[in-house]
N, C-alpha and C positions, 0 to 999 in steps of 0.2 A: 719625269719632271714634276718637279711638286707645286701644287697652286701655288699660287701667292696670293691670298683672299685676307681683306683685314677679318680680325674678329667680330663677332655680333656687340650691339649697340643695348647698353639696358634700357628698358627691362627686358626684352626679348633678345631671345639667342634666336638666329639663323641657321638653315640649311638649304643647299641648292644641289641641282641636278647641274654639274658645268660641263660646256660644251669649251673643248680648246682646241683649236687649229692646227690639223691636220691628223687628230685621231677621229674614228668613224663610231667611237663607244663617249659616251656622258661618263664623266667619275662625280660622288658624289660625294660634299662635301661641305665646311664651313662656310658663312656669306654675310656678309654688313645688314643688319637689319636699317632701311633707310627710313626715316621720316618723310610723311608725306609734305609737298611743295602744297602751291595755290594752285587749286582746283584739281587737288589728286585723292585720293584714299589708298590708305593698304589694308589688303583683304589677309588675313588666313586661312589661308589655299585649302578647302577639302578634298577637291576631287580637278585633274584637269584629263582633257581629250588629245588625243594624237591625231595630226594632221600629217599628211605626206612632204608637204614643208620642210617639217619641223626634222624630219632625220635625212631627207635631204638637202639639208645645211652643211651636214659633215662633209658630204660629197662634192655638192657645188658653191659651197659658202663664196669659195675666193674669188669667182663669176657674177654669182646673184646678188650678193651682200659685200663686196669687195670693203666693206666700211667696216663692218663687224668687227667689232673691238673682242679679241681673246684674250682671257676667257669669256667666255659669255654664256650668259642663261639664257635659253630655247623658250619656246611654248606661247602658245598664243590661247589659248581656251582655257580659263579656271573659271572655278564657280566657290564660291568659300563666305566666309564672315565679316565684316566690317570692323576693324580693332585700334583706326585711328584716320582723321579727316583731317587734310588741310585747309589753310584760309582759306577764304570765297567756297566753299563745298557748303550744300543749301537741300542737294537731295537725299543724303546720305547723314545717318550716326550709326554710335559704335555699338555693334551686336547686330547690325542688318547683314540677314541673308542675300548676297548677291549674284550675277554672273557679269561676266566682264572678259573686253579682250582686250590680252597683250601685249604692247609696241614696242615691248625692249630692244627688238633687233631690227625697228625700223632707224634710217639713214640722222633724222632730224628729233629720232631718241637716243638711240645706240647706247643700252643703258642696260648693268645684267638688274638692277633693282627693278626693271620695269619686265622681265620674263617670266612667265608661266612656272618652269617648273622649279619653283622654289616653297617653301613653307609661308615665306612673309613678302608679298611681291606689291610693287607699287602701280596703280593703274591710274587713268586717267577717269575723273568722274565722269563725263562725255559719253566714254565709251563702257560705261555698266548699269547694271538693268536691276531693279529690285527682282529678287528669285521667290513666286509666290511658295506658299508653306505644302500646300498638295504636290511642290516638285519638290524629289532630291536633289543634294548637289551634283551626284552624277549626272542627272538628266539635263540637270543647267548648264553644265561643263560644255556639252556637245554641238551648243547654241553659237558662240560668238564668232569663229572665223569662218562657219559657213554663212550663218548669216549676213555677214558684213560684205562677205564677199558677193552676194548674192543683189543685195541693198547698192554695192557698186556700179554692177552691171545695170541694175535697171535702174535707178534715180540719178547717178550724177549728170551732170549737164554733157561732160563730152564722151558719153557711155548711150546708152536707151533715150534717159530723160523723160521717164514715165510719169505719169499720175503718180502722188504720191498715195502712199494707203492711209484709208481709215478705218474707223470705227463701221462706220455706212457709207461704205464706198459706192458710187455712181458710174453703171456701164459707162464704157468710153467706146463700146459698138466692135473694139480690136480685138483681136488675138495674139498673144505671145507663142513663138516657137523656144521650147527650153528642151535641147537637146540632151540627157542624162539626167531624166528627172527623179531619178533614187537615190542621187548622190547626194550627200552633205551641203554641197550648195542649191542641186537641185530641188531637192523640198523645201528651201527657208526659199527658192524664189518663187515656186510654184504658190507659196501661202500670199507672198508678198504682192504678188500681180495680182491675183483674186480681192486681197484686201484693197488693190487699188482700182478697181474695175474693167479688170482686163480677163477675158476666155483664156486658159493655158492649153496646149498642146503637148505633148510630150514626148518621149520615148525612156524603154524601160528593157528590163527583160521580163518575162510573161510571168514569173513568180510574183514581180514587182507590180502588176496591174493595178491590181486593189489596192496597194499602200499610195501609190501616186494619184489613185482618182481619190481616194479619204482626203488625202491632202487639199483636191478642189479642183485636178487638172481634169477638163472637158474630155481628153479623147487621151491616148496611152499606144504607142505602136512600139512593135517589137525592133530596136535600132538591129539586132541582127538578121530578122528577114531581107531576103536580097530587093525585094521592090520595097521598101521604106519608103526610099525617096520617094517614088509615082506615088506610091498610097498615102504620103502627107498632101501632097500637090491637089491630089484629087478632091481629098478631104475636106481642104482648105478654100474651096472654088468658091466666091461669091463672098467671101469676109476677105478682109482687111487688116492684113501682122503689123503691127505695131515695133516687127523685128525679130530677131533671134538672141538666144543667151545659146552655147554652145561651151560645152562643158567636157566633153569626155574625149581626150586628144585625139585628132583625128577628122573631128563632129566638124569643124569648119566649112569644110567643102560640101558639106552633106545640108546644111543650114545654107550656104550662099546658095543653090542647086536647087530648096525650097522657096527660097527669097525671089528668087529670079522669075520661078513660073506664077508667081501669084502677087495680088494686089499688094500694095500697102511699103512700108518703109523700108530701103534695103539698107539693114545694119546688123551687122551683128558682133554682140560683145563676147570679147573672148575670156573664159575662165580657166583656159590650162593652154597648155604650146601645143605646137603640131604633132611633137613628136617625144615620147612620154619616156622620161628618168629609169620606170622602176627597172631596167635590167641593171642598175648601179647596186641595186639591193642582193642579186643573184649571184653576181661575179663581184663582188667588192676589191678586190686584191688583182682586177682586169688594168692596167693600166695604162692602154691606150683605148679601152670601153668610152670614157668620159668623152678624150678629143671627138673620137665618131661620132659621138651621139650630138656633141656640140653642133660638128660639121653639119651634120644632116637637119638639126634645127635650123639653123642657118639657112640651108637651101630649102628645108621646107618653108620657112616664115616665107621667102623670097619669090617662091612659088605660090604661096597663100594671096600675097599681096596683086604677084602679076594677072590673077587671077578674078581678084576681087575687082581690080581694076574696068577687067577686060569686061566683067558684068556688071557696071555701076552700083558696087557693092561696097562703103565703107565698113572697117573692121576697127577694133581699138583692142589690146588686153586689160583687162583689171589687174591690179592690185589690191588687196583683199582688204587692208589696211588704209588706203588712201581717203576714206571717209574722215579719219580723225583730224585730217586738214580740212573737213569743208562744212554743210550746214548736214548731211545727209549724216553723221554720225549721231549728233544728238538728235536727229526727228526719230531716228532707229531709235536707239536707246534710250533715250529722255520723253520723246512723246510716242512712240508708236507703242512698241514692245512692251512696256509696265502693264498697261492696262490689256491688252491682246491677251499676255499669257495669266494673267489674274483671272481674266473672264471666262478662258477657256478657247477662245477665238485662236490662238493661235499655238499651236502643237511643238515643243519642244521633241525636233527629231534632226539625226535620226537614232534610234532607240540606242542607249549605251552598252556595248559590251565591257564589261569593269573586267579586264584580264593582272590582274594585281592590285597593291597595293602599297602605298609609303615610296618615295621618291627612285628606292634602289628597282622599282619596276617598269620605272618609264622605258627602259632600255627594251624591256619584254615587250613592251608596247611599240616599239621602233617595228618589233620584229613582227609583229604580230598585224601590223597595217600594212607591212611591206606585203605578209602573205597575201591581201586583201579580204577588204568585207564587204559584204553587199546589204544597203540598206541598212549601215548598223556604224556606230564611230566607235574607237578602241577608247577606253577612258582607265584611267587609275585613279583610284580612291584612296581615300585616307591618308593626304600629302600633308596634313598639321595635324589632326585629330591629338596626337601625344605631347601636343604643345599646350599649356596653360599662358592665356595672357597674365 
């Protein structure tokens, strides 16, 4: 079936990476270059990062995203140039290095001008960060959906509801439990609680030690030793959790388990499901894979909850994106972040693996996340570089 994409808008021609409903592969291809509205910018894409999201769309789109207009353009993490501003836009002109996240494929955008893998993508000012000159745009790329997601879990009101961070954050006497603190969101939250004056606890695998304490976290346990649980609980005797972030599917019951033997608040926000996609990536062409794995999230949410109950444990998921409705996106992006990553204060991680280049790579990068990586985000580069404004 052949797109139907109008053509690009002068002066700029477009190209996109499009996602269309019910193939498991992006074609790439023609795309509307849009004008930015009020209070948006379009960047010219240099480099963006691959989330597990982002290629399990093809898989569960018509589940997660039932709204998702086909075709549609993917992507939530670029990092690129400034080449035109809408009215009210006050932080931004054209030729600023930026990074910024993607909403195209949220419910109340649904919008392919507003997705990641494209050459000329529209973002919201809100939600983009000036990208100091000592980072590349790779490095910038790797920043926005873990961080935001991360910014989710611990600041909004019906998530953690933390201290916000600053510049000269003020103990607050707690400690944070952040279950998978190597992952992509576990390091922007681990920088994030520290900035806001909060102890991190963590877990990792034992390669990961040193990269998760650099980041700031207090103490680092190996999530696959069999005593974890006892040896956090122990750990923790005489302080005060402020909660848990629980990140790596599964980690839930292992954070309420913590919650429950020690002081302080029992919550904990959840960053992934109980029960984890990537066999969709293994078997693709399994066709009753999906049902099961539906079913059994299902009965595990169900069992998470009966659970949480039974220990006076509230639980919430994040949305990784839902900051762009509330105040917690621009304190991120507009006051926190600019000055953090200028100064140095706050570490653009985690480190970029660049596995291609130019839009026809994104797909390699599908494949290349599925394999997994540890402590490290898949990124492709050079998504406009051969474009002239």
């Amino acid at each position: 079936m052949a797109l139907s994409v109008r053509s690009g808008t002068p002066p700029f021609s477009n190209t996109a990476a499009w996602f269309v409903q019910g193939r498991l592969t992006l074609e790439v291809g023609p795309a509307s270059y849009t004008p930015p509205r009020s209070e948006e910018v379009v960047i010219r894409t240099h480099a963006v990062a691959v989330n597990p999201v982002d290629w399990l769309i093809p898989f569960i789109g018509r589940f997660a995203y039932p709204w998702l207009k086909s075709p549609a353009v993917l992507g939530f993490d670029l990092a690129g140039e400034v080449v035109e501003v809408g009215p009210g836009v006050t932080r931004f002109q054209v030729g600023d290095r930026v990074l910024a996240l993607a909403v195209g494929t949220e419910k109340n955008r649904n919008t392919s001008a507003e997705g990641a893998f494209q050459q000329y993508a529209v973002v919201l000012e809100r939600l983009t960060c000036p990208l100091p000159d000592h980072l590349t745009y790779e490095q910038g790329a790797v920043l926005p959906l873990g961080l935001s997601t991360a910014a989710c879990g611990l600041f909004q009101k019906d998530q953690l509801a933390l201290q916000y961070p600053s510049a000269t954050p003020v103990s607050t006497g707690q400690t944070l439990l952040v279950w998978g603190g190597a992952t992509s969101v576990g390091g922007n939250a681990i920088q994030l609680a520290v900035a806001a004056g909060y102890e991190v606890v963590t877990t990792a695998s034992p390669h990961n030690f040193d990269y998760v304490r650099a980041l700031g976290a207090k103490q680092v346990f190996d999530y696959r030793s069999a005593t974890v649980v006892q040896d956090m609980i122990e750990a923790l005797q005489g302080r005060t959790l402020a909660g848990a972030l629980s990140i790596a599917s599964g980690s839930a019951g292992a954070c309420m388990d913590v919650l429950r033997a020690c002081e302080g608040r029992k919550f904990v926000s959840l960053a992934s499901t109980p029960v984890s996609f990537e066999p969709l990536a293994q078997q693709p062409r399994a066709l009753l894979l999906l049902p099961r794995l539906l079913g059994r999230m299902l009965g595990a949410t169900a069992a998470l909850q009966l659970r949480a109950w039974r220990a006076g444990i509230r639980t919430k998921s994040i949305w990784g994106s839902s900051l762009m409705n509330d105040e917690v996106g621009p304190l991120i992006f507009g006051g926190f972040l600019p000055a953090a990553l200028a100064e140095g204060r706050y570490l653009a991680v985690p480190e970029p693996v660049v596995v291609g280049r130019g839009l026809e790579s994104i797909q390699q990068g599908f494949e290349a996340q599925q394999r997994g990586v540890s402590a490290k985000k898949v990124v492709i580069s050079s998504i406009g570089e051969s474009l002239k404004p």
